[in-house]
C-alpha positions in Angstrom: -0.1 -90.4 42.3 -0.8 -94.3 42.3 -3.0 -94.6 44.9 -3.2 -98.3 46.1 -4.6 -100.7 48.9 -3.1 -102.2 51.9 -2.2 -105.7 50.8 -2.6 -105.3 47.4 0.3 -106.1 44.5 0.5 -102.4 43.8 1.1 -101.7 47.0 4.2 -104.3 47.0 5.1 -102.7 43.3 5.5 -99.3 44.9 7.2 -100.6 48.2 9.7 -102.5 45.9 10.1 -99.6 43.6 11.4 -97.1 46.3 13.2 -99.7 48.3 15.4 -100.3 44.7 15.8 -96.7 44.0 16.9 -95.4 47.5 19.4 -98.8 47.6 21.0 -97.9 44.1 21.5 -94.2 45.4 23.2 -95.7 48.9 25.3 -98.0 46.7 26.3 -95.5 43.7 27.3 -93.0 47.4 29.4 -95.7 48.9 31.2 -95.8 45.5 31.4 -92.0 45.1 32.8 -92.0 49.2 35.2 -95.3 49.2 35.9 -96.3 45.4 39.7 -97.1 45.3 39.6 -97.4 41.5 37.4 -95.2 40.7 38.1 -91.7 38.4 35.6 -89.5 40.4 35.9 -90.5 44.4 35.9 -88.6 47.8 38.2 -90.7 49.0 36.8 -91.1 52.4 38.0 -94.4 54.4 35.2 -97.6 54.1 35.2 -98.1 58.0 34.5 -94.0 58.6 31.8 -93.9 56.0 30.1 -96.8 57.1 29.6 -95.7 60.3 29.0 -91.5 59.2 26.3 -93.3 56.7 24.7 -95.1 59.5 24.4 -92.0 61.8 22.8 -89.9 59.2 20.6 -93.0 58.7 19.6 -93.5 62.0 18.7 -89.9 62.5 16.5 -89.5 59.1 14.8 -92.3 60.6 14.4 -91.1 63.8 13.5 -87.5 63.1 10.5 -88.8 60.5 9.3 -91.2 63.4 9.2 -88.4 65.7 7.6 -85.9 63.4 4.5 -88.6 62.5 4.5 -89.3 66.2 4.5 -93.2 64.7 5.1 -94.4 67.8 1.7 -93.8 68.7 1.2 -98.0 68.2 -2.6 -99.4 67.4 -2.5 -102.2 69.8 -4.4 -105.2 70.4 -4.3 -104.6 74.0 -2.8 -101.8 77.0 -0.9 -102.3 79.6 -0.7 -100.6 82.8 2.9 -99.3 83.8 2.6 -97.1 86.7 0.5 -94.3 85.6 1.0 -95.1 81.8 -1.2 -97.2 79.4 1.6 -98.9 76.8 0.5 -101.1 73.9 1.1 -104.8 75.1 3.3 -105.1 71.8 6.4 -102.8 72.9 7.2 -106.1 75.4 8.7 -107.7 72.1 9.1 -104.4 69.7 12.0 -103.4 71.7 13.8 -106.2 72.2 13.3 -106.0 68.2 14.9 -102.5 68.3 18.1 -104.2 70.6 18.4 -106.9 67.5 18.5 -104.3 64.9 21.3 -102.0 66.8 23.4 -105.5 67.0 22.4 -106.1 63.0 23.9 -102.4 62.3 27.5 -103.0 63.4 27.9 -106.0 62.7 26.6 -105.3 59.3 29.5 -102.9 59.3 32.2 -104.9 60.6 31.6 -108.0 58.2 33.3 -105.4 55.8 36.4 -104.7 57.6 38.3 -108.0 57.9 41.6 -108.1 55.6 41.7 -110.2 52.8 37.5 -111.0 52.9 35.7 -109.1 49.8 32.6 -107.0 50.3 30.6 -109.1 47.8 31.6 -112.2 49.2 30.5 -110.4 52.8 27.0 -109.8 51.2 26.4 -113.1 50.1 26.9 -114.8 53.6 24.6 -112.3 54.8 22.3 -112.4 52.2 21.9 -115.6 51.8 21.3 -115.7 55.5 18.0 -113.6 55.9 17.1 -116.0 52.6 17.1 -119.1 55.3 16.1 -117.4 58.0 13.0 -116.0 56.5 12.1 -119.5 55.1 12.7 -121.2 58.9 11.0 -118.7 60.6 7.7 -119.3 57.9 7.7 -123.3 59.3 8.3 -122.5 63.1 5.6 -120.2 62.7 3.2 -122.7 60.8 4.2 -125.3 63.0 3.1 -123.2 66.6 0.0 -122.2 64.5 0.8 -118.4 64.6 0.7 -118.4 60.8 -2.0 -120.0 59.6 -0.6 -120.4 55.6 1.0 -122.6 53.4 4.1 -121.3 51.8 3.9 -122.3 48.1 6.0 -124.5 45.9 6.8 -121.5 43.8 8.8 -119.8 46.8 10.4 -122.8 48.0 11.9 -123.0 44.4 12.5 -119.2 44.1 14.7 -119.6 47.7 16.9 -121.9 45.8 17.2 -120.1 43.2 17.9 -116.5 45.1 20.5 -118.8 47.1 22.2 -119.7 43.9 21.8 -116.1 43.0 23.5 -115.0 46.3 26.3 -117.5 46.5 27.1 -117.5 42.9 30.0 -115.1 43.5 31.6 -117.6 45.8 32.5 -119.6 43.2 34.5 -116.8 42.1 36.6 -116.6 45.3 40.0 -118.2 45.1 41.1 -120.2 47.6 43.3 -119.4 50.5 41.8 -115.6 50.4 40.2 -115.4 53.8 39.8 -118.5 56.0 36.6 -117.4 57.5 35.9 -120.8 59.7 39.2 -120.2 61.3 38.8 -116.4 62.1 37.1 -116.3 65.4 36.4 -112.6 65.6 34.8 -113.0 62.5 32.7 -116.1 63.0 31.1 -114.5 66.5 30.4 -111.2 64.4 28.2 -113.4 61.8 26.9 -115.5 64.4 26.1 -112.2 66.3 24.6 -111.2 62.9 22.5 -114.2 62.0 21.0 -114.6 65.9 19.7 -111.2 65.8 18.0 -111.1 62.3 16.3 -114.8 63.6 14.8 -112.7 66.3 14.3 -109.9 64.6 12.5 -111.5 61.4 10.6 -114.1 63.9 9.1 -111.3 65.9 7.7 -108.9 63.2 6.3 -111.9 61.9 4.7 -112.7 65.4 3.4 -109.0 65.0 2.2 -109.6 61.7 0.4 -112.8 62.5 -1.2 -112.1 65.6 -3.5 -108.7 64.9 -6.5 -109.2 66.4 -9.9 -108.7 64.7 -10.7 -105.5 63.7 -7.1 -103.8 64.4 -5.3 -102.6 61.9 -1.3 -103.9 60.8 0.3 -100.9 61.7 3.5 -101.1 60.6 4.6 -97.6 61.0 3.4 -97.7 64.6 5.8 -101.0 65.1 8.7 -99.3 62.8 8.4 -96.1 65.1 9.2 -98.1 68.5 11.3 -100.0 66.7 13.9 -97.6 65.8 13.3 -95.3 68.4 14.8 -98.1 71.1 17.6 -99.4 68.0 18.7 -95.6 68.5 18.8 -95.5 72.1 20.5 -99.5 72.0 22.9 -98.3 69.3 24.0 -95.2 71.1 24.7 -97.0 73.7 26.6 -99.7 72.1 28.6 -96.5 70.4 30.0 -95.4 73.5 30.7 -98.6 74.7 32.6 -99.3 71.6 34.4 -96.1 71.8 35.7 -96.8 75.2 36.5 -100.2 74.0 40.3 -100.1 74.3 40.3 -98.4 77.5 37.4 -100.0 79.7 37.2 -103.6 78.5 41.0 -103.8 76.9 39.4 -104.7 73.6 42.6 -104.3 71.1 40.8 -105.5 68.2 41.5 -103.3 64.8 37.6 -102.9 64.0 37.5 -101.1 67.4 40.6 -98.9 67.0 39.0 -98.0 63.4 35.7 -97.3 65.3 37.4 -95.2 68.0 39.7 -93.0 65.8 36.8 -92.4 62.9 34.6 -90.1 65.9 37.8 -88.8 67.9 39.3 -87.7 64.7 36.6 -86.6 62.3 37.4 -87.3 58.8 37.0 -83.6 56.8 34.1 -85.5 54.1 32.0 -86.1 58.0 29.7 -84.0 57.4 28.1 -84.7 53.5 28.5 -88.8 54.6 26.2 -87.7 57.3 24.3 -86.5 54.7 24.3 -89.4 52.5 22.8 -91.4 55.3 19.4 -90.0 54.2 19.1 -92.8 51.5 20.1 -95.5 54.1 17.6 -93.7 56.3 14.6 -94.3 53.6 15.8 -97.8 52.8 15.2 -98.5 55.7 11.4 -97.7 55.8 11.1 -99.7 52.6 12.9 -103.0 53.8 10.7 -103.0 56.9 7.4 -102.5 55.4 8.3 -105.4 53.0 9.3 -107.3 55.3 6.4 -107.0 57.0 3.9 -107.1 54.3 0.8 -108.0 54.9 -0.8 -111.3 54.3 2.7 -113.1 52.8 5.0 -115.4 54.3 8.1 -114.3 55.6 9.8 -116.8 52.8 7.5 -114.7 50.3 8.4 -111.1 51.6 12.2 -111.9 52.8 12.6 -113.0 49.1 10.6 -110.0 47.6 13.5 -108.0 50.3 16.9 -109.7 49.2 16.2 -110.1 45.6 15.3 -106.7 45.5 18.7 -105.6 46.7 20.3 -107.7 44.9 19.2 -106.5 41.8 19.4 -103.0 42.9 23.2 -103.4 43.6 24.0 -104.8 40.5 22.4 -101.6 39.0 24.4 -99.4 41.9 27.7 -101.3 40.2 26.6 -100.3 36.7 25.4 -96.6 37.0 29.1 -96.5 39.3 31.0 -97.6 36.4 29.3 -95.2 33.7 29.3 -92.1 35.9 32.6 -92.6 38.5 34.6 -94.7 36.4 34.6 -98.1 38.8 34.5 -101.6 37.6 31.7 -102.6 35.3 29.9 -105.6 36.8 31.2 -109.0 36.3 30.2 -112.0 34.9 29.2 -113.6 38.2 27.1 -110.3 39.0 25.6 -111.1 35.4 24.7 -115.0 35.9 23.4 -113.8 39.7 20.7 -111.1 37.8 19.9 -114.6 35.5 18.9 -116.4 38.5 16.5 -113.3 40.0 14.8 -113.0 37.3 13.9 -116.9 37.6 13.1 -116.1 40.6 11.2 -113.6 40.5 9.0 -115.5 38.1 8.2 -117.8 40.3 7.5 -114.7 42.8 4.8 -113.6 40.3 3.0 -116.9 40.4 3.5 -117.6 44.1 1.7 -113.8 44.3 -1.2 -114.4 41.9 -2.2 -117.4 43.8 -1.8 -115.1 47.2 -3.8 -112.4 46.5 -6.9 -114.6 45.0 -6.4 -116.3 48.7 -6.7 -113.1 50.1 -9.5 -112.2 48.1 -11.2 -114.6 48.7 -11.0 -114.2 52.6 -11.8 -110.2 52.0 -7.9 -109.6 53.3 -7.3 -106.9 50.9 -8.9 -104.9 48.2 -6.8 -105.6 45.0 -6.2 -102.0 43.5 -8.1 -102.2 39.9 -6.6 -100.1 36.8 -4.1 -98.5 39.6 -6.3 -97.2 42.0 -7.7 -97.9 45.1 -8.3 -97.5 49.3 -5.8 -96.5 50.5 
């Protein structure tokens, strides 16, 4: 096994490396589920696998949180709450867990409006972690909570992963979904884009604020995490389910919500278990996310361009194996641009891990080995 050290590049290799592989297999088993066009499909609905997908997800998440009892957090300080000592950092984890049950559905829902295309969906939302990742970096520098530059090199690969991202917009003819002038969809983006600000600006804080001597324990903070985004998103669930009948919510994506649980689609049960892969992409995204000693801008990038690439691949293997569409040009030119980009990447993370040599931060992995 490649053994490698917290921090090091090896460590971000393998992180990147099973964050790409588990993405491809949850984008090759949305095609198998949903794919319209394709000659192998399960023909399952996109609305009901979406949210099957996400259950099986959330669970896989759950159970391995629970079995590692990760949300045993190394804190930089307790609390006292009633009898309890709590780590000081579940004050702001949980909240984090709230932003990530709003990011779920409304992940979801972006894909359900008539006439809007999935890709196009994924490039607004893409593109929007890309920003958010870079803002967050210079309120962070500017409060003094990070204490790093961000390089020239990622400033120009965020252009270039924007370019990457929107690329396909350029593809979308006019007049096929006024999104500006569709106000369910505009609060579902805003919804969207508020809570991955919070979200990305507080593992950040976590990141950035470890006190001497305690370790970044990112399973610890990925354990609380997700166990409140279950408990938020379960509730949100049933709130959404009773939609129509408590609030008077008439809504479509609510009536599609509401009659994929109170009529269970026969193909439930194996979307379920599909959700395993979203499950472990999940643990990837959020370690890279939160790796250590690298900007948001640095890690956000390492995140979406990551995906990106991976769902171009998802599109490919589809096409071979099922019979969908074969990637198109604009997926082509998109893959041009992140491979620009992740050449500035390499040279913004040569210069970060001498910097963090230099300040004994890490303990670059030599000949692929190392602490682990």
């Amino acid at each position: 096994m490649w053994k490698t050290s917290e921090g090091s590049t090896g460590r971000l290799i393998q992180l990147c490396i099973g964050y790409f592989a588990f993405y491809v297999v949850t984008g090759i088993s949305a095609k198998l589920f949903t794919a319209r066009d394709a000659a192998v499909s399960l023909g399952l609905g996109q609305i009901n696998y979406m949210i099957y997908n996400t259950v099986g997800g959330m669970l896989t998440a759950l159970i391995i949180v629970m079995a590692k009892r990760w949300y045993l957090l190394k804190s930089n300080r307790l609390f006292s709450w009633g009898r309890l000592s709590l780590p000081y950092e579940v004050s702001y984890i949980i909240p984090s867990g709230l932003m990530t049950a709003v990011i779920i559905p409304t992940t979801t829902l972006m894909y359900t409006f008539e006439g809007m295309s999935v890709m196009v969906a994924m490039v607004i939302m893409r593109a929007s972690v890309i920003v958010i990742s870079r803002v967050v970096d210079a309120v962070q520098i500017a409060r003094r909570i990070l204490h790093k530059k961000v390089y020239k090199e990622e400033n120009f690969a965020v252009v270039l992963a924007l370019l990457a991202a929107g690329i396909n917009l350029f593809w979308v003819q006019a007049g096929d979904f006024d999104f500006l002038h569709n106000p369910a969809a505009v609060i579902i983006l805003t919804s969207y884009v508020i809570a991955y600000a919070i979200r990305i600006y507080i593992m950040n804080y976590f990141k950035n604020t470890r006190a001497r001597g305690v370790p970044l324990d990112n399973c610890g903070f990925f354990g609380i995490e997700q166990i409140a985004a279950f408990v938020f998103a379960l509730s949100l669930g049933v709130l959404f389910f009773n939609a129509p009948q408590w609030l008077g919510w008439n809504a479509a994506q609510v009536f599609q919500f509401h009659d994929s649980i109170a009529t269970l689609d026969p193909m439930w049960g194996w979307a379920v278990i599909s959700g395993t892969a979203f499950g472990a992409v999940a643990f990837f995204s959020v370690f890279l996310f939160m790796f250590k000693g690298r900007t948001a801008t640095f890690a956000g990038l390492v995140n979406r361009l990551t995906s990106l690439t991976a769902g171009t691949a998802a599109t490919l293997i589809s096409a071979i194996v099922l019979g969908t569409k074969f990637p198109k040009i604009q997926d082509w030119i998109s893959l041009a641009f992140i491979l620009i980009a992740v050449g500035f990447l390499t040279v913004a993370e040569k210069k970060r891990t001498q910097e963090l040599r230099a300040e004994r931060a890490i303990e670059e992995s030599v000949g692929g080995t190392g602490k682990v």
